[in-house]
C-alpha positions as semicolon CSV with decimal commas, in nm:
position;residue;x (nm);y (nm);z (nm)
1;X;-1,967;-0,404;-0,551
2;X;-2,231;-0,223;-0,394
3;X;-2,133;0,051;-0,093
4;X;-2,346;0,163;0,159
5;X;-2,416;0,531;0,222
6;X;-2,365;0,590;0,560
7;X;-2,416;0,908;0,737
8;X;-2,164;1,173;0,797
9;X;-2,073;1,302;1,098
10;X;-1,976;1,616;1,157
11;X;-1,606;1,672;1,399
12;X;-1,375;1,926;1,414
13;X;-0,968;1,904;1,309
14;X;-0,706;2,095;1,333
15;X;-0,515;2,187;1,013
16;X;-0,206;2,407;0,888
17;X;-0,391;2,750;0,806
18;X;-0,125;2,781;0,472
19;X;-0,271;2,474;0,325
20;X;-0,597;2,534;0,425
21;X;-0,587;2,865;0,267
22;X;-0,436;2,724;-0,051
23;X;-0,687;2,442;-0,083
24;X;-0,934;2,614;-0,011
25;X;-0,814;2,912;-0,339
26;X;-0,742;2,599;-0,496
27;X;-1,131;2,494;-0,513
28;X;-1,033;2,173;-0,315
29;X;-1,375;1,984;-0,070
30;X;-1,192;1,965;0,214
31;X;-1,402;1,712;0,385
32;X;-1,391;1,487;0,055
33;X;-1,022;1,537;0,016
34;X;-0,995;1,421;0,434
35;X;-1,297;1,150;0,401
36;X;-1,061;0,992;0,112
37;X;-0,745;1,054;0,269
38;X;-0,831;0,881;0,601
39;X;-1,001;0,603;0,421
40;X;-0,687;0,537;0,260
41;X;-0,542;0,510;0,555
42;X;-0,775;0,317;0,737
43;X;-0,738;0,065;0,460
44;X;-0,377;0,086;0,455
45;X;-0,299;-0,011;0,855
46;X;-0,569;-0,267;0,886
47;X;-0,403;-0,464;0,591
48;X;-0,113;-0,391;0,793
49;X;-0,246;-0,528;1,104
50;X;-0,373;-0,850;0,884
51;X;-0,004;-0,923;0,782
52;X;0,163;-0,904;1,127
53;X;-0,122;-1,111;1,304
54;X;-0,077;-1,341;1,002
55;X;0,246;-1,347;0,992
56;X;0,363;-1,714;1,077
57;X;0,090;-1,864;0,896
58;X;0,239;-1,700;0,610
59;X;0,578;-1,781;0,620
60;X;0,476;-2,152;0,699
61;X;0,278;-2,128;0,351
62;X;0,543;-1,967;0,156
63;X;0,797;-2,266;0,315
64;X;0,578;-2,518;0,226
65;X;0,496;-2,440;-0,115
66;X;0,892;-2,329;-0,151
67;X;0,804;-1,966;-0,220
């Protein structure tokens, strides 16, 4: 599977100054650890989203194939 580089762009968040401190003594990328985080989460909701606007179609397949 081949993934596009896209461009970064640069923002501002807010976040706990005790973690921050600790990830940051930890030797943690901060952006990377976000960039994954949110992309996980991104992922996560729009397969969410999938499910409950697919919702009847899906329990009309399960019925019909008595699963």
């Amino acid at each position: 599977m081949t993934t596009l580089a896209l461009p970064n762009k640069v923002t501002n968040i807010t976040l706990s100054s005790a973690v921050l401190t600790e990830a940051k003594a930890l030797g943690i990328n901060i952006s990377q650890s976000c960039d994954q985080f949110l992309r996980e989460l991104v992922r996560n909701e729009r397969e969410r989203r999938w499910q409950q606007d697919n919702a009847d179609f899906i329990a009309t397949y399960k019925s019909n194939r008595g699963g």
